[in-house]
FIROLO-749497 format. One line per field, with one value per residue (C-alpha): x, z, y; residue number from 1. Coordinates in pm, 1 decimal, always signed. Last residue first. Layout:
N
c1	c(X	...)
c3	c(Z	...)
c2	c(Y	...)
seq	c(NUM	...)
% end
This chain:
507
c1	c(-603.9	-909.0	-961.2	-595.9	-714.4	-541.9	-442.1	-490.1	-323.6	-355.9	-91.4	-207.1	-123.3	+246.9	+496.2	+795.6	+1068.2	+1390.7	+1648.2	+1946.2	+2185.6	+2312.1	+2158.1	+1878.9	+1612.6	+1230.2	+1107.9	+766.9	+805.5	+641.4	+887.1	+989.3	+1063.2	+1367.8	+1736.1	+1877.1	+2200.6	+2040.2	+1867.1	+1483.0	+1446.3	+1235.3	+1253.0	+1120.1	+915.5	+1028.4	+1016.4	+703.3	+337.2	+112.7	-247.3	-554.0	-744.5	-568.2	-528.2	-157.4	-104.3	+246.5	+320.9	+562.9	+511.5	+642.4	+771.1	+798.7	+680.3	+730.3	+379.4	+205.9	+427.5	+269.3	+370.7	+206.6	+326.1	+181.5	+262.7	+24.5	+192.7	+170.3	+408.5	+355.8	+625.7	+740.9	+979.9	+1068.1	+1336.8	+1307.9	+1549.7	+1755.0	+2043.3	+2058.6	+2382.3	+2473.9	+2749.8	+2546.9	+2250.9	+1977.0	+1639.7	+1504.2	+1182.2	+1157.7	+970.8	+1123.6	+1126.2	+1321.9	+1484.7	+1798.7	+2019.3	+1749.8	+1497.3	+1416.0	+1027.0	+921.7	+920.6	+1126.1	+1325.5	+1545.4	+1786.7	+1851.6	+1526.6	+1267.9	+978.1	+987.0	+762.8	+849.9	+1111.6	+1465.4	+1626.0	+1883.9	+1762.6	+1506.5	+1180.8	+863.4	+638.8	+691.8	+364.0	+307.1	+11.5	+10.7	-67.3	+1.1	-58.3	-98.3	-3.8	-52.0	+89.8	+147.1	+449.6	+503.7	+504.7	+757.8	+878.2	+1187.0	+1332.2	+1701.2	+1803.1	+2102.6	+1950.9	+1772.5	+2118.0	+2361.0	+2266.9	+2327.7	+2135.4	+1884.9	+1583.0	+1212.6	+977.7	+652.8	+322.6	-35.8	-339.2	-243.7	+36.4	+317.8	+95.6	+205.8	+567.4	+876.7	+1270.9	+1320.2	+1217.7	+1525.4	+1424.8	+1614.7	+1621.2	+1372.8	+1149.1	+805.1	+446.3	+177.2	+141.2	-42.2	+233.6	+225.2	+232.5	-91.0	-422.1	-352.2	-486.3	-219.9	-450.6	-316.3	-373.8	-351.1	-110.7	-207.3	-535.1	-705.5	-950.8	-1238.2	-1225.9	-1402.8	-1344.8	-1079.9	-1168.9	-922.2	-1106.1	-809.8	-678.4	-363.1	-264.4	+97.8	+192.9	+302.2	+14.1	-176.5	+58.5	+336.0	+378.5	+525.2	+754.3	+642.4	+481.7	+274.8	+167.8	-21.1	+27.4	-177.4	+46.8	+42.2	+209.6	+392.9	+581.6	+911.4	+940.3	+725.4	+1044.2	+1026.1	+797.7	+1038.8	+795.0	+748.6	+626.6	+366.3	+310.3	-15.1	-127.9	-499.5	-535.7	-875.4	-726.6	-501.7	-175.7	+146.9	+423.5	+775.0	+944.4	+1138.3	+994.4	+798.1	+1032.1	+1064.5	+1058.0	+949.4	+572.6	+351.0	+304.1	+698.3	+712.5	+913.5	+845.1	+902.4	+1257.2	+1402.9	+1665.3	+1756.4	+1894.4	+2187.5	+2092.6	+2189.3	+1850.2	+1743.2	+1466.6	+1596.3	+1432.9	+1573.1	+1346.8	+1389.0	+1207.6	+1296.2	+1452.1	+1470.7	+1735.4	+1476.0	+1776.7	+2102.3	+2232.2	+2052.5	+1900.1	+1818.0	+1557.1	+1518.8	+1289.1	+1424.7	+1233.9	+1273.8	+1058.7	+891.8	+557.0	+663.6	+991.8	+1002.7	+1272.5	+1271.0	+1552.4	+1648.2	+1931.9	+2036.9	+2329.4	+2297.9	+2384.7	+2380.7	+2450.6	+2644.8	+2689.9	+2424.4	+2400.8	+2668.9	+2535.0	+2461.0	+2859.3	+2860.2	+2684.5	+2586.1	+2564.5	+2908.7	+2757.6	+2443.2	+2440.9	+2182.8	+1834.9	+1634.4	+1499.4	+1640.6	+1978.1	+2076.4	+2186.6	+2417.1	+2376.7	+2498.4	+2416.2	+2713.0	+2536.2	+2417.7	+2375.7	+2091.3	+1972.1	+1943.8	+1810.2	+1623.9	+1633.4	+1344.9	+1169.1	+1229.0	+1201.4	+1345.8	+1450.3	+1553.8	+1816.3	+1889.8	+2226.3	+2327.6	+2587.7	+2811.2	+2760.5	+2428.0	+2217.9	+1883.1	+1618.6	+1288.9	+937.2	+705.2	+473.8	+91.7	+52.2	+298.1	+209.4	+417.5	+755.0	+1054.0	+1329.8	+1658.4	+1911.3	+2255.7	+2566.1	+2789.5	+2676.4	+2668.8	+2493.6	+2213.0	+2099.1	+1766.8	+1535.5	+1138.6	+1006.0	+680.9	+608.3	+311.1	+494.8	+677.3	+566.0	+802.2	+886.8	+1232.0	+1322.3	+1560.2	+1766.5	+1713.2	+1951.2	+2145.8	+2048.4	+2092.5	+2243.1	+2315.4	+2685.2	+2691.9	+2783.0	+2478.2	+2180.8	+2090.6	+2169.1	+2504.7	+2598.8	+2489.7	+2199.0	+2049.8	+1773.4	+1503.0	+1157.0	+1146.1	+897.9	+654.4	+279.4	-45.5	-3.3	-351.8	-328.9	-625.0	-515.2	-383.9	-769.9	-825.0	-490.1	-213.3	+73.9	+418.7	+641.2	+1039.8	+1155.6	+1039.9	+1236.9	+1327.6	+1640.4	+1655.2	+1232.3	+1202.3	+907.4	+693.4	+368.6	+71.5	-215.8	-553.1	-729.0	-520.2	-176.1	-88.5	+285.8	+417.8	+797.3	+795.9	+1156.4	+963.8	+692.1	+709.8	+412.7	+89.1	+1.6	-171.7	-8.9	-206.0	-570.0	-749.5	-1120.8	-1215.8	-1443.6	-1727.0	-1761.4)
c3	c(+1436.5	+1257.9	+1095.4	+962.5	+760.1	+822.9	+505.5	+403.8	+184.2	+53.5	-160.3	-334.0	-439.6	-379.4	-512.6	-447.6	-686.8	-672.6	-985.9	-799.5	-501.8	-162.4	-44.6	-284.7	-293.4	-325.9	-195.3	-163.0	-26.8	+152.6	+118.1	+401.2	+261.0	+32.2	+70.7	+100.5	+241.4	+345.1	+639.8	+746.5	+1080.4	+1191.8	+1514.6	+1417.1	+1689.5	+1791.8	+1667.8	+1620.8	+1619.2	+1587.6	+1400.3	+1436.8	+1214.9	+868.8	+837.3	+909.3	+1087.5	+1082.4	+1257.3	+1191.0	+1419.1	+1248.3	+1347.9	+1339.0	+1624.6	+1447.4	+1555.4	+1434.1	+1153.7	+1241.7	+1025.1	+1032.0	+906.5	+798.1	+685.1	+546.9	+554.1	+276.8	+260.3	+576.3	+944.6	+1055.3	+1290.7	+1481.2	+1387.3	+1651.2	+1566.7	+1287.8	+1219.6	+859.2	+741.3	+763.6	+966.2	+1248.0	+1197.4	+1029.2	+1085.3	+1082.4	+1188.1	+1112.7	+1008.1	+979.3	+715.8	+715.6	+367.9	+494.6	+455.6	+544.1	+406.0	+555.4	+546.8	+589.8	+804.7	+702.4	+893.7	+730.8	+883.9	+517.6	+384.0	+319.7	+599.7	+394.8	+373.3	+281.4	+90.7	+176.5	+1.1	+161.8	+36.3	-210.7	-213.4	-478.8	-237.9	-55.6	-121.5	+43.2	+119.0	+198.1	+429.7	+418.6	+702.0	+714.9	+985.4	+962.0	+728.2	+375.0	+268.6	-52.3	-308.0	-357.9	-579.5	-420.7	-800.5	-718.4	-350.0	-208.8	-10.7	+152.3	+281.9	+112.8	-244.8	-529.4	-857.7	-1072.2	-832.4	-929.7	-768.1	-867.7	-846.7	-847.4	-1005.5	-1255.4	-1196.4	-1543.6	-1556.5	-1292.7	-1379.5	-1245.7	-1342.2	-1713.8	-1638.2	-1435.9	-1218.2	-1233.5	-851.4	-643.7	-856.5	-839.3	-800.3	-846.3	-1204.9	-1139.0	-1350.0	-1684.4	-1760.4	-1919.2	-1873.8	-1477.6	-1143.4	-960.1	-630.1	-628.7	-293.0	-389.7	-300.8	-490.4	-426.5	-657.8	-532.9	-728.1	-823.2	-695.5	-904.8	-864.8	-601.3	-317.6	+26.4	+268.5	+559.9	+715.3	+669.4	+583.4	+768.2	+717.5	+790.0	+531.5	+346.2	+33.6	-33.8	-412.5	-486.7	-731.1	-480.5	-318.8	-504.6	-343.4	-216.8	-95.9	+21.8	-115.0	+81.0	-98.6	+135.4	+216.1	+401.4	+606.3	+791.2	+863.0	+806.5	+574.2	+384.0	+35.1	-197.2	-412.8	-406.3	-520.9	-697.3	-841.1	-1180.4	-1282.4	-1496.3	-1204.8	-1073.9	-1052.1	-844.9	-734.8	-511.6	-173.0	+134.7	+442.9	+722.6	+953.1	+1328.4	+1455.2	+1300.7	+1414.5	+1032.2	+970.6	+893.4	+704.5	+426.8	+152.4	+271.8	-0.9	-209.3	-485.8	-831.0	-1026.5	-1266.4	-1548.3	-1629.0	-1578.9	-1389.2	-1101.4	-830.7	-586.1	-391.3	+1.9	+121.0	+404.7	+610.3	+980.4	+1206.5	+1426.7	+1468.5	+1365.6	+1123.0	+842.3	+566.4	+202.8	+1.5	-400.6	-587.4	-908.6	-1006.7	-1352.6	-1354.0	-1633.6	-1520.7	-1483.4	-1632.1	-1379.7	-1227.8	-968.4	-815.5	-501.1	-388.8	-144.4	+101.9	+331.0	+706.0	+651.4	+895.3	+689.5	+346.9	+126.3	-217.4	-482.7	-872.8	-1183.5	-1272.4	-1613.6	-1936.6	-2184.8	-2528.7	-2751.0	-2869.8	-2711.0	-2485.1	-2592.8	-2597.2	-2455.1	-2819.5	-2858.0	-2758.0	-2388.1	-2211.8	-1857.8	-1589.4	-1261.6	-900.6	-646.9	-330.8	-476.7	-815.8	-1111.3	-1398.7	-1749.6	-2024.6	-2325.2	-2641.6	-2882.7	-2642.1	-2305.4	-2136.7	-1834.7	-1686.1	-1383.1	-1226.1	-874.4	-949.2	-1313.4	-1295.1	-1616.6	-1946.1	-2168.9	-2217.7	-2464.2	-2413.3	-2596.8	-2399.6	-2591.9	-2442.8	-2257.7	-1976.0	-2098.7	-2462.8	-2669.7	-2532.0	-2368.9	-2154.4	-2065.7	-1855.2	-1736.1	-1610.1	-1387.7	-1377.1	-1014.7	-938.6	-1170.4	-1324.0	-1375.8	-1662.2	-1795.3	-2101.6	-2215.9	-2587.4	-2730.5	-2789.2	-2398.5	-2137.9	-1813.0	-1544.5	-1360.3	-1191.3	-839.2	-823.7	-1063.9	-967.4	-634.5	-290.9	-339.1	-688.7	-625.6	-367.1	-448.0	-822.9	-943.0	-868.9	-1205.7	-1198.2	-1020.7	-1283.0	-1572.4	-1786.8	-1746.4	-1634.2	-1652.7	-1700.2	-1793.6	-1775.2	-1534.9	-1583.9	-1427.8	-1069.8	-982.4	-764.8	-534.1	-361.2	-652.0	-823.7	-1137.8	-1093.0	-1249.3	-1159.0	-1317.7	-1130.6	-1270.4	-1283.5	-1358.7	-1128.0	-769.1	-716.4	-760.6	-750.8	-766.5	-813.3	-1118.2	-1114.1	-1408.0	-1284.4	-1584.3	-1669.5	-1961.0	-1876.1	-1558.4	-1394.8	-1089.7	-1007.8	-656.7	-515.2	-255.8	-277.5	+9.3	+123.6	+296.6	-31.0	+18.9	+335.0	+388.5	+301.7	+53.9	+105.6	-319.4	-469.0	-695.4	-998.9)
c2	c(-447.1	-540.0	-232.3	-199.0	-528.9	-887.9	-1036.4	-1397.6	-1597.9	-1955.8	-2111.4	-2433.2	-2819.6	-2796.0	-3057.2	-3138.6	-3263.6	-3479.6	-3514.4	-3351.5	-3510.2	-3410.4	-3084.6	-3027.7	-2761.2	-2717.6	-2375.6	-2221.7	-1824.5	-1533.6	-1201.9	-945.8	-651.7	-573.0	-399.3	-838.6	-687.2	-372.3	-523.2	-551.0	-736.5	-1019.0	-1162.0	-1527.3	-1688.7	-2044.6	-2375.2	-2504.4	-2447.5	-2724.0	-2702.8	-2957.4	-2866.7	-2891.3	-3290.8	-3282.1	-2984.4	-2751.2	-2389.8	-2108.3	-1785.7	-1422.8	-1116.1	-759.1	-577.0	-242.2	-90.4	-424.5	-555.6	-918.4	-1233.8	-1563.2	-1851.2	-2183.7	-2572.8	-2842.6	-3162.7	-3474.8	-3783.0	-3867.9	-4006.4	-3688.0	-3729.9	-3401.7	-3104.6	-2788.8	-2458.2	-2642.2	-2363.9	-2259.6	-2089.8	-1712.8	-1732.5	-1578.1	-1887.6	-1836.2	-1988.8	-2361.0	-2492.0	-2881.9	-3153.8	-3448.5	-3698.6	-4070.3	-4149.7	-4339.0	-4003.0	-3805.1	-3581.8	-3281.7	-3108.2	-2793.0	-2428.3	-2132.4	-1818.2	-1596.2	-1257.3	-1227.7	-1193.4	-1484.3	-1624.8	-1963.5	-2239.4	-2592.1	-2830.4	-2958.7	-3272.7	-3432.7	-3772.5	-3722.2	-3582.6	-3691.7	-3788.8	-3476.8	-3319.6	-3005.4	-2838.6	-2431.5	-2145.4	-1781.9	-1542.7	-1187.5	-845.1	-483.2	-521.7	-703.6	-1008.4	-1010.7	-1303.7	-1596.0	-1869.0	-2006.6	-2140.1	-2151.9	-2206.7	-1977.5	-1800.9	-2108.5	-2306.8	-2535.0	-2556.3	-2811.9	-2768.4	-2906.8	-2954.9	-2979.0	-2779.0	-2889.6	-2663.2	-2854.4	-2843.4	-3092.2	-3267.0	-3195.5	-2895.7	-2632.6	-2687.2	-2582.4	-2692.7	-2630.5	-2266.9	-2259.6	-1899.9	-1614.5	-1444.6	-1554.8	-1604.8	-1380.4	-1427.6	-1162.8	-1203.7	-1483.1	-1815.3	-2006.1	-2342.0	-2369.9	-2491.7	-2336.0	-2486.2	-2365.2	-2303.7	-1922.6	-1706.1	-1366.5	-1098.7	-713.1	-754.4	-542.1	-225.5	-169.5	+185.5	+533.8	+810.5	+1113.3	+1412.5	+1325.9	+1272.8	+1246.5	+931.1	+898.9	+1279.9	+1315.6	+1624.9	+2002.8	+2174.5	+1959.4	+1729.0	+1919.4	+2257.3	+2266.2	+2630.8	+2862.1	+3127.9	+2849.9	+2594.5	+2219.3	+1930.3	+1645.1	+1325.3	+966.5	+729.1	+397.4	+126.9	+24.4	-299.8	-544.6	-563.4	-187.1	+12.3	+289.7	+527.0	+611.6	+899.4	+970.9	+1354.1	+1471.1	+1796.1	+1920.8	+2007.1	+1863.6	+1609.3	+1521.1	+1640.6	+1412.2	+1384.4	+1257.3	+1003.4	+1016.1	+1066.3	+961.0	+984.8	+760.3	+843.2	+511.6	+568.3	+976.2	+1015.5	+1062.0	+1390.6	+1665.9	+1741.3	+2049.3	+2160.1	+2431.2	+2497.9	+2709.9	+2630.8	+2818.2	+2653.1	+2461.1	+2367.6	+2715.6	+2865.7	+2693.8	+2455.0	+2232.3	+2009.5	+1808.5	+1572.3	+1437.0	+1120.3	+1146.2	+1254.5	+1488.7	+1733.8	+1626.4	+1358.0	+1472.7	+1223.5	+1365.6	+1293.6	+1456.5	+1610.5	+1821.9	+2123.3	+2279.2	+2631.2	+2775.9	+2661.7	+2354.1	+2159.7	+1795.6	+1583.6	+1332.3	+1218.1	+950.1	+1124.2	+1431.3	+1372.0	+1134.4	+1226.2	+1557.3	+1840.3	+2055.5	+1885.0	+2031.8	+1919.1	+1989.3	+2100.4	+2018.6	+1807.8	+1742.3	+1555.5	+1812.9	+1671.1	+1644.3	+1230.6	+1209.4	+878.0	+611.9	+490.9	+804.3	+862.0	+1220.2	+1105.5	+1133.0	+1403.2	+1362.5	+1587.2	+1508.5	+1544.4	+1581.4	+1390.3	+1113.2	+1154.2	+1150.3	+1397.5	+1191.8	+1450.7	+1415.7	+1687.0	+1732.4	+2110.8	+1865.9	+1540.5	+1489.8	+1078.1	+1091.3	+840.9	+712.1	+624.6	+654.4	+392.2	+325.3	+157.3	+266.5	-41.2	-32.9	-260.0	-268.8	-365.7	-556.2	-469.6	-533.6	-280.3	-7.2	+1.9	+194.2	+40.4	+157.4	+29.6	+265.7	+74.2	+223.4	+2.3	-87.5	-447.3	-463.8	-195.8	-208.1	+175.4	+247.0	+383.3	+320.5	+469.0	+483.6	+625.3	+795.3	+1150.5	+1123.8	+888.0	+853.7	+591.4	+670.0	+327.3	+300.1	+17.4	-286.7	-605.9	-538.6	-618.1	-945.0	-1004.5	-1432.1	-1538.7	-1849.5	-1810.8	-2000.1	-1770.3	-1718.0	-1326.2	-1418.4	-1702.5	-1474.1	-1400.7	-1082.5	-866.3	-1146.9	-1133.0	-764.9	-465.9	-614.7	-599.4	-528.6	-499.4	-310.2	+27.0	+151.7	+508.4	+675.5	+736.2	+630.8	+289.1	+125.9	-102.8	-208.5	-412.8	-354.7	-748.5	-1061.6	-1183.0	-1068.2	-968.2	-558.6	-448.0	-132.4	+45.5	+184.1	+310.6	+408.2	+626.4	+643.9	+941.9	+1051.0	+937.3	+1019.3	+972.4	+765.5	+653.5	+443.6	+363.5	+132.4	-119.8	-330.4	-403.5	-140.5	-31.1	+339.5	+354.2	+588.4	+574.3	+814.8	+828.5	+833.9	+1101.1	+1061.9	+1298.7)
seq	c(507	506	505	504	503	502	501	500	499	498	497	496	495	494	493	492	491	490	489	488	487	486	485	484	483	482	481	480	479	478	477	476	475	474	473	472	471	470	469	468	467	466	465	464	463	462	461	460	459	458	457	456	455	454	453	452	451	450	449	448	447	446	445	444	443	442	441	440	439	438	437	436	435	434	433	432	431	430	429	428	427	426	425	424	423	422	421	420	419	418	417	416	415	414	413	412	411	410	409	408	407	406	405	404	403	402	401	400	399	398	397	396	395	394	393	392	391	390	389	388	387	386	385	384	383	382	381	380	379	378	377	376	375	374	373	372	371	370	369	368	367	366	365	364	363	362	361	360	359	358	357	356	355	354	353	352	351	350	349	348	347	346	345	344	343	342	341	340	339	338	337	336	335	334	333	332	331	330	329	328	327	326	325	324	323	322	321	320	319	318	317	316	315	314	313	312	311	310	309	308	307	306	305	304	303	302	301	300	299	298	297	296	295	294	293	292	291	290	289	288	287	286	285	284	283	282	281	280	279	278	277	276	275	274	273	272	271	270	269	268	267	266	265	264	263	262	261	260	259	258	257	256	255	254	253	252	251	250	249	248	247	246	245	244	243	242	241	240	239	238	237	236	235	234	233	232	231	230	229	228	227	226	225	224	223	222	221	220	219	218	217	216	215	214	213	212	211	210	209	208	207	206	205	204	203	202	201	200	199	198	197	196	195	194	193	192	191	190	189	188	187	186	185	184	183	182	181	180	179	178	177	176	175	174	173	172	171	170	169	168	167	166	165	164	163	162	161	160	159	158	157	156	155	154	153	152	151	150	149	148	147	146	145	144	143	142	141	140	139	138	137	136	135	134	133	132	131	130	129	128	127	126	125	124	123	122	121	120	119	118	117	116	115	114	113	112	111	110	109	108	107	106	105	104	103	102	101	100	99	98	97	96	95	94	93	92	91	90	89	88	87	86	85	84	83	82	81	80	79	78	77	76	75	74	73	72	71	70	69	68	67	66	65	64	63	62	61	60	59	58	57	56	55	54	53	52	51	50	49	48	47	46	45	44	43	42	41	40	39	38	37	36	35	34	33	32	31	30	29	28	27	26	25	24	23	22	21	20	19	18	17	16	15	14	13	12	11	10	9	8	7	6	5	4	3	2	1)
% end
């Protein structure tokens, strides 16, 4: 068999809360993915180091005035938190909890790249949930902090009525900042281990990983420290996730690491058994690079550039709404060739902007260009290029009162609304606008620029500081937006997205 140079990150985007298991020969991951619709990315790859996005579980999570944007206020940093991703007897299953709809989700479906999925709801948080599998009975093991038991019926869908739900156990408290979370659990070799991170607040003050094992599932479990390294960036830890061995019977850990405003990204980490207990990285570190022994695969980009030329009105899985999109409200067919924003809805500022259609953002640094038509804009209308998290920045078009257009750099302002950095007269219907983002070392930001024929290129504005925050919890995104400020019924159009990605070699 060939063997595959392992690079870490193994995705340098945001891709956090990763779940990972093997069927057969073949990788399937889930991550997180709260506010942006469809939700719950699936991807699959032979060898753990070259992953494919080839699915999502749902389009939409549900249909309300803070899942549709509409309530002013939208599900940021909230949506689906933190997916288990399991096959049992020929059936996938994916879990979460959503925070602000108190409530439990278990999706499952016998064919994980293609669907249907079905949904089953179970009320109440389940935060950071597991799903185990074991002898005809399921189990739900989650918690932060005091970590929970809870079974489940033998199809996953609902609560047992008299099963075991109670209190596991307490993590540690001395010395903790946060207190164990993020589980994975596993029955191996007649032990049950359950992964978790925790965050101390003395000593190197970095996430870990941490896993409690017990040859019981109702304990008493024992504790150890498994990693403990943050691969020489900032002092973050690499940590939390689970694992998964290959055919062969060699042992991985896919965890995640904190970069920043790029966001959280996937590591993969060799481990191996030592009296019982998993040893995870080589002495003790996350090597950047490793030979594992698992085939060599195409790798799939997993942010594309898109010209929209689509027979049908249909989307690259690689895009997603900000939030639920109006399907009434884009079209790649009504102009050939071309996206149109249309707008049915008042907003006041970016966040709050239905139908921002965006992708990630990838280190060590990208750019993303496109060509907007603004022949269709209306007075107070707002179109362009957006830099998206909370701490925002965009580049595009304004219309005025009297129909005049200026291009302009805007970013956030302390109260949260947009505050023009540099507006000029801009006197055509078309513009081709750009940023580029850097995540070199942390440096984390991002130049906006405008050119009318596509050579000669003007930046404007200023540089945007970027900064990941838990009020958005996601990586920078890359977005095309279309909203009104004064009146509906106007539409932009955009006749492609072009992306480019800067390789660790080149940096």
């Amino acid at each position: 068999m060939c063997s595959t140079i392992l690079t870490n990150p193994v995705i340098w985007a945001d891709v956090p809360d990763v779940s990972v298991i093997r069927v057969g020969s073949v990788y399937y991951m889930v991550s997180t993915s709260m506010h942006s619709m469809p939700g719950c990315p699936i991807m699959k790859s032979e060898n753990l180091n070259d992953w494919a996005l080839v699915g999502y579980v749902f389009e939409t999570l549900e249909d309300n005035d803070a899942h549709h944007l509409l309530d002013g206020k939208g599900i940021y940093a909230n949506g689906s938190w933190a997916a288990s991703l399991r096959y049992h007897d020929g059936v996938y299953y994916v879990a979460f909890s959503c925070n602000d709809m108190n409530q439990f989700y278990v999706y499952r479906t016998m064919d994980i790249e293609n669907g249907p999925w079905e949904r089953f709801v179970i009320p109440g948080l389940h935060h950071d949930p597991s799903l185990l599998f074991e002898d005809g009975r399921v189990y739900v093991i989650y918690g932060n902090g005091d970590i929970r038991i809870r079974e489940l019926t033998a199809d996953a869908t609902a609560v047992r009525e008299g099963g075991i739900d109670r209190l596991l156990f307490e993590t540690e408290r001395e010395g903790i900042m946060l207190r164990c979370e993020g589980c994975h659990a596993y029955k191996l070799n007649g032990f049950y281990y359950l992964f978790f991170i925790e965050w101390p607040n003395t000593g190197n003050r970095r996430r870990r990983q941490v896993v409690y094992r017990s040859r019981e599932l109702l304990g008493p479990y024992e504790r150890r420290i498994v990693l403990d390294d943050d691969m020489g960036y900032r002092n973050n830890g690499v940590a939390q996730g689970g694992i998964v061995d290959t055919p062969d019977g060699d042992w991985y850990a896919v965890l995640f690491q904190d970069r920043d405003a790029v966001g959280r990204v996937p590591c993969v980490v060799p481990m191996v058994w030592e009296d019982g207990w998993p040893v995870l990285g080589s002495d003790g570190k996350v090597p950047g690079t490793f030979e594992v022994p698992l085939p060599i695969s195409e790798p799939k980009p997993l942010v594309i550039s898109d010209e929209f030329d689509y027979a049908e009105n249909r989307l690259a899985l690689n895009w997603q709404w900000n939030h639920n999109p109006d399907v009434r409200l884009w079209t790649v067919t009504e102009r050939p060739g071309w996206l149109r924003l249309k707008t049915g809805s008042i907003a006041d500022r970016i966040e709050r902007a239905r139908n921002t259609l965006t992708q990630r953002t990838e280190g060590p640094a990208c750019s993303g260009t496109t060509l907007l038509d603004a022949a269709g804009m209306k007075p107070g209308d707002r179109a362009g290029l957006v830099a998206l998290q909370s701490r925002f920045g965009f580049v595009g078009l304004r219309v005025g009162e009297n129909g005049e257009r200026r291009v302009a750099m805007c970013v956030r302002g302390e109260d949260g609304r947009e505050v023009i950095v540099e507006s000029l007269l801009y006197e055509h219907d078309r513009i081709l606008l750009r940023i580029d983002f850097n995540f070199r070392d942390g440096g984390d930001s991002a130049i906006f620029a405008y050119s009318f024929d596509g050579e000669a290129w003007k930046t404007i504005g200023r540089s945007l500081e970027m900064k990941y925050t838990l009020d958005h919890f996601m990586g920078y995104r890359i977005g095309l937006f279309n909203y009104a400020t004064r009146e509906i019924g106007g539409y932009a159009d955009f006749d492609y997205f072009r992306y480019a990605k800067e390789s660790a070699a080149d940096s």
